[in-house]
N, C-alpha and C positions, 0 to 999 in steps of 0.2 A: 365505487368507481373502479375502472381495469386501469391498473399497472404491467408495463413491460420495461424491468430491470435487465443490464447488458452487464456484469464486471467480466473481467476476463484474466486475474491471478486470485493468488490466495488472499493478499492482504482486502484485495477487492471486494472479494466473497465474503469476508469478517464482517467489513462496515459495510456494504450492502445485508447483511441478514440482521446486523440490529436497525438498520431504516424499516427492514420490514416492518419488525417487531413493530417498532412505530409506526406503522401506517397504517396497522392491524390497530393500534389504539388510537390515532386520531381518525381513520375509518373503517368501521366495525364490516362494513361490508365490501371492505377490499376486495379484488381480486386480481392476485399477480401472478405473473409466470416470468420467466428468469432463463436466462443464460447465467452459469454463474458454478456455484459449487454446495457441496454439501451442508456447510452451514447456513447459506441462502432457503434453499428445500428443506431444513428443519425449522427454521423460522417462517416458516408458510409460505411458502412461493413453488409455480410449480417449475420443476427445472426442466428444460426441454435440451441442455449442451452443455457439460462440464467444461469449466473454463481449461481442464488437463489436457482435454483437444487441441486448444487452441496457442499456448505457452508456448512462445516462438521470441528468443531473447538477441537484441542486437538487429540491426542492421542485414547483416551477409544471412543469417539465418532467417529472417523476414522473406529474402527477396529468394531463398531456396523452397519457400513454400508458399510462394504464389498461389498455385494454383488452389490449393488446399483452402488456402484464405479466403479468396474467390467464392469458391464453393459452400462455405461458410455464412459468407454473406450472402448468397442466396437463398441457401435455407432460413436466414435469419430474417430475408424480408418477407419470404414468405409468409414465414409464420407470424410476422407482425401484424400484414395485412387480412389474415387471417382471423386474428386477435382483436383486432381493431382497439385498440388501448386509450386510455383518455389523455394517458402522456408514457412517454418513452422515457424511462429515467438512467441516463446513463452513466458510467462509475469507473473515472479515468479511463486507461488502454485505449489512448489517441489514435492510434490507426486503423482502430476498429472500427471502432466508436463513432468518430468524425463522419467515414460514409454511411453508418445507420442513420446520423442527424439527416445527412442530407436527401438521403432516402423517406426517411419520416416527413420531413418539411416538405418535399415535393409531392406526398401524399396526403398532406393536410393534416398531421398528426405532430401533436403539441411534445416538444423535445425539452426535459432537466435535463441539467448536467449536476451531478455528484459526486467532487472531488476533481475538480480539474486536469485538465491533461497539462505535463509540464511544458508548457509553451512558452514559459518564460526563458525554460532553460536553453533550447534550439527552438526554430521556426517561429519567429514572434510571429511573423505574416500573417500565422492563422488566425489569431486572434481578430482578423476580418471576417475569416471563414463563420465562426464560432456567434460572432453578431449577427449574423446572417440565418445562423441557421439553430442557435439554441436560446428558447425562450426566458430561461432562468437558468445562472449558476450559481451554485453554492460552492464557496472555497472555502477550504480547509487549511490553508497559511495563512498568516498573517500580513504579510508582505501580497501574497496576492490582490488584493481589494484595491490596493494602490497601483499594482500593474493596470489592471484592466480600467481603472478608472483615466488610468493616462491615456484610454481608447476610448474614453467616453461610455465605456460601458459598466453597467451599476449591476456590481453582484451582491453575495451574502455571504456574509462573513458568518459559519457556524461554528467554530470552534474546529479543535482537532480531536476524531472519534479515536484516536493513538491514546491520549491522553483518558477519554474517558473509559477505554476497554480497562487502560491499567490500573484505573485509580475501582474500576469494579471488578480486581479480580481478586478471589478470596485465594491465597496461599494453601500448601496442601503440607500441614503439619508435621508428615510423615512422608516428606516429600523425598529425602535420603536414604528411608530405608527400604519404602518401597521400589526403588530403583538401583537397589546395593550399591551406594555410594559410599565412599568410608570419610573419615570425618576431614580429609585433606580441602583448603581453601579449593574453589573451582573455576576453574578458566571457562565461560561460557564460548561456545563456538556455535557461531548462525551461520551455513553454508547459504541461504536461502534456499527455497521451496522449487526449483527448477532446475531438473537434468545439469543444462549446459552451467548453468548457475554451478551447482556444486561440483562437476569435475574441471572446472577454471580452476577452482579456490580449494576445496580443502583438503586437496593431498598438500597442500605449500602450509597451507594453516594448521595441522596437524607433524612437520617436518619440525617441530622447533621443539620437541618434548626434553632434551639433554638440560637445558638449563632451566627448569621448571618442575625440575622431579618432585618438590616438595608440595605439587598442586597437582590435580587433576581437571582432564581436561573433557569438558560435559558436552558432545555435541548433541542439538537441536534438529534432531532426525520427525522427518514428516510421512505420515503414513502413507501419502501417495506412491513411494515406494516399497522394495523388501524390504526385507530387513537383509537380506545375501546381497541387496543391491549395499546395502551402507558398510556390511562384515567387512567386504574387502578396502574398507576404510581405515580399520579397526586393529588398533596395534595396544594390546593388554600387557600388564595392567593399568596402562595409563591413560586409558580412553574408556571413556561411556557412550553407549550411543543410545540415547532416552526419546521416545516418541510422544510427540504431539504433546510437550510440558514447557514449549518456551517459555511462559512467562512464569512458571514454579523454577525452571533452570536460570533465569534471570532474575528471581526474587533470591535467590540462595548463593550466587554468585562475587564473588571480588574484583573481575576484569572479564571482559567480552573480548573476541575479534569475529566482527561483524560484518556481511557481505551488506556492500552499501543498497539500500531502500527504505522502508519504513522500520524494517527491523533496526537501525539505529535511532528512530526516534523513540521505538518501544525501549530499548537498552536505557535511553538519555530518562525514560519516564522511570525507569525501576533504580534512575542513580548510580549507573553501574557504569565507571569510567571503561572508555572502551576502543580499539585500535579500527578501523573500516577499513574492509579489501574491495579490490574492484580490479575483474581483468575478465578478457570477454576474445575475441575470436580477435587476430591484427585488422585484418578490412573493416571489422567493426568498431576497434578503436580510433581507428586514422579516420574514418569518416564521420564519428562521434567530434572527436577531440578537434574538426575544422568547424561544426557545426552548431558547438555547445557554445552557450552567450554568458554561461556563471561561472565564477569563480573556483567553488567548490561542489560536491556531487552528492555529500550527505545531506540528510535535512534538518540535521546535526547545526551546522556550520550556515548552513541556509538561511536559517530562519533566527540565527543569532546574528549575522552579518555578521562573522567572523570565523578563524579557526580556533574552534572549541577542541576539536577531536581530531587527532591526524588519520588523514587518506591516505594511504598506501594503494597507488592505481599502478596497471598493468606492468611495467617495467619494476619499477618501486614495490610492487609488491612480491615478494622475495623473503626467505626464513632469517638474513641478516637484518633486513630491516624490521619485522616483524618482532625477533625479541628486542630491539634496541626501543621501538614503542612500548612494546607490553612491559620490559623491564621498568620505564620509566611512570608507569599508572600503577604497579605491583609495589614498588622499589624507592620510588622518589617520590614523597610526601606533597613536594612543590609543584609536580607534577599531573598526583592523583587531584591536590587541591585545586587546581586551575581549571581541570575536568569540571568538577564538581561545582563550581561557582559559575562556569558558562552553562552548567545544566538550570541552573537557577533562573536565568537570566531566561534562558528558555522557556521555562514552563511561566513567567510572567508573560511575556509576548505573544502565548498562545493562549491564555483565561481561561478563565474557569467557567465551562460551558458543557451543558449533557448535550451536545453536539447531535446525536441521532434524533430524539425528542424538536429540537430547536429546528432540524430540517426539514425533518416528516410534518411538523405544525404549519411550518411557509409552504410547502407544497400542497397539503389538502388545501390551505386558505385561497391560496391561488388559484387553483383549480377551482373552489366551490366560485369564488367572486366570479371567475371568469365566465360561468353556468348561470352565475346568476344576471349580471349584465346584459345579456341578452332578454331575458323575460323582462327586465326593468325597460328596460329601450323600449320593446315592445309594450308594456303598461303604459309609458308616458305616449307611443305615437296614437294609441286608445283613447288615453284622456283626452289629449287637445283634440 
Protein backbone atom coordinates (compact mmCIF):
# COMPACT_ATOMS: atom_id res chain seq x y z
CA UNK A 1 0.00 0.00 0.00
CA UNK A 2 1.11 3.97 -0.58
CA UNK A 3 1.61 6.03 2.34
CA UNK A 4 1.79 9.86 2.65
CA UNK A 5 3.43 10.86 6.01
CA UNK A 6 3.06 14.99 6.79
CA UNK A 7 5.23 15.82 10.60
CA UNK A 8 6.36 19.09 10.55
CA UNK A 9 9.17 19.63 13.71
CA UNK A 10 11.75 17.47 14.90
CA UNK A 11 10.07 15.60 17.61
CA UNK A 12 7.54 14.86 14.62
CA UNK A 13 10.09 13.32 12.47
CA UNK A 14 11.55 10.98 15.52
CA UNK A 15 8.07 9.17 16.04
CA UNK A 16 7.00 9.44 12.40
CA UNK A 17 10.25 7.48 11.20
CA UNK A 18 10.01 4.66 13.85
CA UNK A 19 5.99 4.41 12.37
CA UNK A 20 7.85 3.87 9.39
CA UNK A 21 9.99 1.35 10.63
CA UNK A 22 6.67 -0.25 11.37
CA UNK A 23 4.87 -0.05 8.46
CA UNK A 24 7.87 -1.37 6.48
CA UNK A 25 7.21 -4.52 9.03
CA UNK A 26 3.52 -4.82 9.18
CA UNK A 27 3.72 -4.02 5.11
CA UNK A 28 6.55 -5.41 3.28
CA UNK A 29 5.41 -3.63 0.35
CA UNK A 30 5.00 -0.32 1.69
CA UNK A 31 5.45 2.77 -0.13
CA UNK A 32 5.85 6.01 1.47
CA UNK A 33 7.02 9.45 0.79
CA UNK A 34 7.01 12.17 3.52
CA UNK A 35 7.07 15.66 4.29
CA UNK A 36 9.12 15.41 7.33
CA UNK A 37 12.93 15.16 8.27
CA UNK A 38 16.00 13.15 8.09
CA UNK A 39 15.21 10.58 10.19
CA UNK A 40 11.93 9.97 8.51
CA UNK A 41 14.12 9.42 4.98
CA UNK A 42 16.51 7.06 6.74
CA UNK A 43 13.74 5.04 7.89
CA UNK A 44 12.47 4.53 4.28
CA UNK A 45 10.19 7.08 3.29
CA UNK A 46 10.88 9.21 0.47
CA UNK A 47 11.18 12.90 1.62
CA UNK A 48 9.83 15.38 -0.84
CA UNK A 49 10.11 18.91 2.17
CA UNK A 50 12.25 19.13 5.29
CA UNK A 51 10.00 20.08 7.99
CA UNK A 52 13.27 22.94 8.57
CA UNK A 53 11.18 24.81 5.79
CA UNK A 54 8.36 25.03 7.45
CA UNK A 55 9.22 25.71 11.64
CA UNK A 56 7.18 28.86 12.11
CA UNK A 57 6.80 29.03 16.06
CA UNK A 58 3.86 31.24 17.80
CA UNK A 59 1.18 32.94 16.51
CA UNK A 60 2.64 36.55 15.14
CA UNK A 61 5.28 34.33 13.39
CA UNK A 62 2.63 32.09 11.62
CA UNK A 63 0.75 34.98 10.47
CA UNK A 64 4.33 36.87 8.98
CA UNK A 65 4.66 33.80 6.71
CA UNK A 66 1.43 33.50 5.12
CA UNK A 67 2.23 33.36 2.27
CA UNK A 68 5.14 30.84 2.41
CA UNK A 69 2.48 28.59 4.15
CA UNK A 70 0.28 29.01 1.27
CA UNK A 71 2.72 28.09 -0.99
CA UNK A 72 3.56 25.11 0.89
CA UNK A 73 0.46 23.71 0.85
CA UNK A 74 0.16 23.90 -2.61
CA UNK A 75 2.97 22.05 -3.51
CA UNK A 76 1.93 19.55 -0.83
CA UNK A 77 -1.49 18.81 -2.62
CA UNK A 78 -0.04 18.56 -5.36
CA UNK A 79 2.03 16.11 -4.79
CA UNK A 80 -0.38 14.17 -2.87
CA UNK A 81 -2.67 14.04 -5.88
CA UNK A 82 0.09 13.14 -7.56
CA UNK A 83 0.86 10.20 -5.22
CA UNK A 84 -2.55 9.10 -4.97
CA UNK A 85 -1.84 7.35 -1.33
CA UNK A 86 -4.16 4.76 0.27
CA UNK A 87 -4.09 7.01 3.33
CA UNK A 88 -2.59 10.47 4.38
CA UNK A 89 -1.06 9.83 7.80
CA UNK A 90 -0.60 12.90 9.53
CA UNK A 91 1.62 13.73 12.75
CA UNK A 92 0.50 16.61 14.93
CA UNK A 93 1.36 20.47 13.39
CA UNK A 94 -2.36 21.40 13.50
CA UNK A 95 -2.29 24.22 11.17
CA UNK A 96 -0.77 22.34 8.73
CA UNK A 97 -2.03 19.45 8.87
CA UNK A 98 -5.93 20.28 9.43
CA UNK A 99 -6.06 21.79 5.60
CA UNK A 100 -4.25 18.72 4.22
CA UNK A 101 -7.22 16.55 5.88
CA UNK A 102 -9.52 18.60 4.43
CA UNK A 103 -7.93 18.71 1.23
CA UNK A 104 -7.46 14.80 1.11
CA UNK A 105 -11.24 14.29 2.31
CA UNK A 106 -12.52 16.30 -0.49
CA UNK A 107 -10.35 14.28 -2.76
CA UNK A 108 -11.50 11.01 -1.69
CA UNK A 109 -8.40 10.19 0.07
CA UNK A 110 -8.49 8.24 3.42
CA UNK A 111 -6.81 10.69 6.34
CA UNK A 112 -4.92 9.06 10.03
CA UNK A 113 -4.07 11.19 12.29
CA UNK A 114 -0.76 10.39 14.41
CA UNK A 115 -0.46 12.03 17.59
CA UNK A 116 -3.04 14.57 17.87
CA UNK A 117 -3.09 18.24 17.50
CA UNK A 118 -3.41 19.86 20.91
CA UNK A 119 -6.94 20.79 20.80
CA UNK A 120 -7.59 20.23 23.98
CA UNK A 121 -5.36 22.81 24.86
CA UNK A 122 -7.00 26.08 22.64
CA UNK A 123 -9.76 25.59 20.09
CA UNK A 124 -11.74 22.65 21.31
CA UNK A 125 -14.23 23.63 18.21
CA UNK A 126 -12.00 21.70 16.11
CA UNK A 127 -12.57 18.72 17.44
CA UNK A 128 -15.76 19.03 14.96
CA UNK A 129 -13.52 19.85 12.12
CA UNK A 130 -11.35 16.57 13.00
CA UNK A 131 -14.89 14.29 12.98
CA UNK A 132 -15.48 15.35 9.79
CA UNK A 133 -12.57 15.13 8.22
CA UNK A 134 -9.95 12.31 9.87
CA UNK A 135 -10.96 8.72 9.54
CA UNK A 136 -8.84 7.29 12.53
CA UNK A 137 -6.82 8.87 15.48
CA UNK A 138 -4.44 7.62 17.35
CA UNK A 139 -3.45 9.49 20.80
CA UNK A 140 -0.60 9.42 22.39
CA UNK A 141 -1.98 10.93 26.08
CA UNK A 142 -3.84 9.45 28.22
CA UNK A 143 -6.21 11.87 29.15
CA UNK A 144 -6.88 12.25 25.45
CA UNK A 145 -9.24 9.18 24.74
CA UNK A 146 -11.62 10.72 27.27
CA UNK A 147 -11.46 14.17 25.56
CA UNK A 148 -12.56 13.05 22.33
CA UNK A 149 -14.80 10.53 23.64
CA UNK A 150 -16.73 13.38 25.33
CA UNK A 151 -17.45 14.27 21.37
CA UNK A 152 -18.55 10.99 20.66
CA UNK A 153 -15.66 10.31 18.96
CA UNK A 154 -13.69 6.78 19.49
CA UNK A 155 -10.03 6.95 19.04
CA UNK A 156 -6.89 4.87 20.04
CA UNK A 157 -5.09 5.03 22.65
CA UNK A 158 -1.37 3.83 21.68
CA UNK A 159 0.73 4.62 24.20
CA UNK A 160 3.39 7.30 24.31
CA UNK A 161 6.45 6.84 21.49
CA UNK A 162 8.43 9.35 24.33
CA UNK A 163 8.43 6.72 26.59
CA UNK A 164 9.35 3.87 24.17
CA UNK A 165 12.33 5.88 22.22
CA UNK A 166 13.72 6.19 26.10
CA UNK A 167 13.24 2.98 27.40
CA UNK A 168 15.21 1.77 23.69
CA UNK A 169 17.98 3.90 23.96
CA UNK A 170 21.21 2.31 24.61
CA UNK A 171 23.60 4.88 26.75
CA UNK A 172 26.94 5.80 25.25
CA UNK A 173 29.57 4.45 27.92
CA UNK A 174 32.07 7.00 26.94
CA UNK A 175 29.69 9.44 26.66
CA UNK A 176 32.10 12.12 28.90
CA UNK A 177 35.03 11.73 27.45
CA UNK A 178 34.09 11.79 24.23
CA UNK A 179 32.63 15.04 24.60
CA UNK A 180 35.49 16.49 27.03
CA UNK A 181 33.37 16.80 29.95
CA UNK A 182 35.06 16.64 33.21
CA UNK A 183 33.70 14.79 36.04
CA UNK A 184 31.42 18.06 37.48
CA UNK A 185 27.58 16.97 38.13
CA UNK A 186 25.76 18.38 34.74
CA UNK A 187 22.93 20.79 34.45
CA UNK A 188 21.20 19.47 31.14
CA UNK A 189 20.00 22.55 29.09
CA UNK A 190 17.22 21.85 26.03
CA UNK A 191 16.86 25.10 24.22
CA UNK A 192 14.65 23.28 21.83
CA UNK A 193 15.35 22.51 18.17
CA UNK A 194 14.01 26.14 16.59
CA UNK A 195 15.74 29.36 15.74
CA UNK A 196 13.06 31.52 17.60
CA UNK A 197 12.79 28.74 20.14
CA UNK A 198 16.40 29.17 21.20
CA UNK A 199 17.19 32.90 21.17
CA UNK A 200 13.73 33.42 23.40
CA UNK A 201 15.43 31.11 26.08
CA UNK A 202 18.85 30.37 26.36
CA UNK A 203 20.87 33.36 26.72
CA UNK A 204 18.24 33.72 30.15
CA UNK A 205 19.01 30.01 30.73
CA UNK A 206 22.60 30.14 30.53
CA UNK A 207 22.86 33.90 32.74
CA UNK A 208 22.63 31.98 36.07
CA UNK A 209 26.28 30.31 35.87
CA UNK A 210 27.71 32.28 39.43
CA UNK A 211 25.83 30.13 41.68
CA UNK A 212 26.34 26.76 40.02
CA UNK A 213 30.10 26.81 39.59
CA UNK A 214 30.49 23.40 41.07
CA UNK A 215 28.28 21.95 37.98
CA UNK A 216 28.42 22.30 34.46
CA UNK A 217 26.24 23.26 32.25
CA UNK A 218 25.62 20.72 28.99
CA UNK A 219 23.74 22.29 26.42
CA UNK A 220 21.63 20.13 23.77
CA UNK A 221 22.84 21.74 20.48
CA UNK A 222 21.07 20.24 17.22
CA UNK A 223 22.90 19.98 14.11
CA UNK A 224 20.33 21.92 12.13
CA UNK A 225 22.46 24.61 12.86
CA UNK A 226 26.47 25.88 13.16
CA UNK A 227 28.07 25.26 15.47
CA UNK A 228 29.35 29.60 15.08
CA UNK A 229 25.48 29.82 15.25
CA UNK A 230 25.59 28.14 19.11
CA UNK A 231 29.61 29.54 19.91
CA UNK A 232 28.20 32.80 20.50
CA UNK A 233 26.15 31.12 23.04
CA UNK A 234 29.04 29.80 24.71
CA UNK A 235 30.76 31.20 27.85
CA UNK A 236 33.93 28.56 28.77
CA UNK A 237 34.65 26.92 30.93
CA UNK A 238 31.29 26.45 31.96
CA UNK A 239 29.32 25.52 29.15
CA UNK A 240 29.37 22.60 26.63
CA UNK A 241 27.75 22.66 23.72
CA UNK A 242 27.26 18.70 22.67
CA UNK A 243 25.49 17.81 19.34
CA UNK A 244 22.64 15.63 18.59
CA UNK A 245 23.30 13.51 22.36
CA UNK A 246 20.03 14.58 24.00
CA UNK A 247 19.18 11.69 25.43
CA UNK A 248 23.27 10.47 26.39
CA UNK A 249 23.10 14.41 27.97
CA UNK A 250 20.02 13.36 29.83
CA UNK A 251 20.91 9.98 30.84
CA UNK A 252 24.21 11.60 32.61
CA UNK A 253 22.60 14.40 33.91
CA UNK A 254 21.48 15.72 37.86
CA UNK A 255 18.77 18.51 36.81
CA UNK A 256 17.51 19.85 33.34
CA UNK A 257 16.08 23.30 32.34
CA UNK A 258 13.93 22.57 29.57
CA UNK A 259 12.19 24.68 26.79
CA UNK A 260 8.47 23.35 27.30
CA UNK A 261 7.41 20.36 24.46
CA UNK A 262 8.05 16.93 24.34
CA UNK A 263 11.52 17.43 25.55
CA UNK A 264 10.07 17.48 29.23
CA UNK A 265 8.43 14.38 28.93
CA UNK A 266 11.81 12.94 27.50
CA UNK A 267 13.61 14.70 30.64
CA UNK A 268 10.46 13.21 33.05
CA UNK A 269 11.32 9.51 31.12
CA UNK A 270 15.31 9.71 31.90
CA UNK A 271 14.06 10.86 35.86
CA UNK A 272 15.85 13.86 35.60
CA UNK A 273 14.07 16.38 38.05
CA UNK A 274 13.85 19.53 35.90
CA UNK A 275 12.88 23.45 35.84
CA UNK A 276 10.54 24.24 32.19
CA UNK A 277 10.99 27.68 30.25
CA UNK A 278 8.65 29.03 27.92
CA UNK A 279 8.67 32.65 26.47
CA UNK A 280 7.91 33.30 22.66
CA UNK A 281 7.29 36.72 20.99
CA UNK A 282 4.50 39.44 23.43
CA UNK A 283 1.54 39.10 20.55
CA UNK A 284 2.15 35.57 20.71
CA UNK A 285 1.87 35.41 24.24
CA UNK A 286 -1.23 37.53 24.85
CA UNK A 287 -3.10 35.83 22.25
CA UNK A 288 -1.87 32.23 23.53
CA UNK A 289 -2.56 33.01 27.12
CA UNK A 290 -6.54 34.23 25.99
CA UNK A 291 -6.84 31.20 23.96
CA UNK A 292 -5.15 28.31 26.02
CA UNK A 293 -8.10 26.13 27.98
CA UNK A 294 -5.23 24.25 30.43
CA UNK A 295 -3.90 24.83 33.31
CA UNK A 296 -0.52 23.98 32.67
CA UNK A 297 1.75 23.99 29.33
CA UNK A 298 4.09 20.98 30.04
CA UNK A 299 3.08 17.54 29.46
CA UNK A 300 4.89 17.03 32.52
CA UNK A 301 2.11 18.48 34.60
CA UNK A 302 -0.50 17.45 31.83
CA UNK A 303 -0.80 14.21 31.95
CA UNK A 304 -0.30 13.96 35.69
CA UNK A 305 -3.05 16.54 36.47
CA UNK A 306 -1.06 18.33 38.52
CA UNK A 307 2.10 20.35 39.17
CA UNK A 308 4.75 18.01 39.11
CA UNK A 309 7.60 20.35 37.60
CA UNK A 310 7.59 24.21 37.83
CA UNK A 311 6.95 26.36 34.52
CA UNK A 312 8.78 29.32 34.49
CA UNK A 313 6.54 31.25 31.44
CA UNK A 314 7.32 34.47 29.73
CA UNK A 315 7.39 37.08 32.44
CA UNK A 316 8.47 34.39 35.20
CA UNK A 317 10.88 33.18 33.33
CA UNK A 318 13.91 35.16 34.43
CA UNK A 319 17.69 34.11 35.89
CA UNK A 320 16.10 35.02 39.76
CA UNK A 321 13.63 32.65 39.26
CA UNK A 322 15.52 30.11 37.39
CA UNK A 323 18.13 29.47 40.25
CA UNK A 324 15.59 29.62 42.93
CA UNK A 325 13.90 26.43 40.85
CA UNK A 326 16.98 24.71 39.84
CA UNK A 327 18.41 25.34 43.62
CA UNK A 328 15.47 23.71 44.92
CA UNK A 329 15.73 20.12 42.52
CA UNK A 330 19.93 20.35 43.07
CA UNK A 331 19.66 21.56 46.91
CA UNK A 332 16.44 20.44 48.42
CA UNK A 333 16.02 16.62 48.95
CA UNK A 334 12.10 17.41 49.56
CA UNK A 335 12.10 18.95 46.57
CA UNK A 336 14.16 16.75 44.24
CA UNK A 337 11.78 13.96 45.91
CA UNK A 338 8.45 15.44 44.90
CA UNK A 339 10.00 15.59 41.23
CA UNK A 340 10.60 12.31 41.26
CA UNK A 341 7.48 10.74 42.71
CA UNK A 342 5.22 12.73 40.22
CA UNK A 343 7.48 11.22 37.49
CA UNK A 344 6.26 7.88 38.82
CA UNK A 345 2.96 8.69 38.79
CA UNK A 346 3.51 9.60 35.21
CA UNK A 347 5.01 6.88 33.66
CA UNK A 348 2.01 4.57 35.27
CA UNK A 349 -0.65 6.79 33.43
CA UNK A 350 0.98 6.43 30.17
CA UNK A 351 1.76 2.13 30.14
CA UNK A 352 3.65 0.13 29.09
CA UNK A 353 3.16 0.11 25.26
CA UNK A 354 5.81 -0.24 21.92
CA UNK A 355 3.54 2.51 20.85
CA UNK A 356 4.98 2.56 17.02
CA UNK A 357 4.48 -1.46 16.55
CA UNK A 358 0.72 -1.03 18.28
CA UNK A 359 0.00 1.96 15.65
CA UNK A 360 1.37 0.88 12.51
CA UNK A 361 -0.62 -2.96 13.34
CA UNK A 362 -4.18 -0.69 13.56
CA UNK A 363 -3.47 1.11 10.54
CA UNK A 364 -2.46 -1.73 7.97
CA UNK A 365 -5.52 -3.61 9.67
CA UNK A 366 -7.64 -0.95 8.89
CA UNK A 367 -6.69 -0.35 5.83
CA UNK A 368 -6.52 -4.12 4.59
CA UNK A 369 -10.33 -4.56 6.26
CA UNK A 370 -11.43 -1.56 4.56
CA UNK A 371 -10.01 -3.27 0.86
CA UNK A 372 -11.32 -6.10 1.76
CA UNK A 373 -15.02 -5.05 2.56
CA UNK A 374 -15.67 -4.13 -0.71
CA UNK A 375 -14.84 -7.46 -2.54
CA UNK A 376 -16.94 -9.16 0.43
CA UNK A 377 -20.18 -7.01 -0.41
CA UNK A 378 -19.48 -7.62 -3.89
CA UNK A 379 -19.12 -11.88 -3.17
CA UNK A 380 -22.38 -11.67 -1.23
CA UNK A 381 -24.43 -9.42 -3.99
CA UNK A 382 -23.03 -12.67 -6.47
CA UNK A 383 -24.31 -15.18 -4.26
CA UNK A 384 -27.86 -14.13 -3.71
Amino acid sequence: MKYYIIAGERSGDLHASNLIKQLHVQDPEAQIRCWGGDMMEAAGAELVKHYQEMAFMGFLEAAKNLFKIKRFLNECQTDLMAFKPDVVILVDYAGFNLRIAKFAKANGLKVFYYISPKIWAWNQGRVHTIKQLVDKMFVIMPFEKDFYQKFDYKTDYVGNPVSDAVAAHVSNPNFREDNELDDRPIIAVLPGSRQQEIENILYIMLSILPPFQDYQFVVAAVSNFSREYYEHFNRKPFIKIVYDQTYDILANADAALVTSGTATLETAMFNVPQVVCYRTSAVSYWIGRAVIKVPFISLVNLIAGKKVVPELIQGDMNAQNLVKELKNILQNPAGRTAQLDGYKRVRELIGDFNTSETAAKLMVQYLREEKAAPATSQSLQKAV
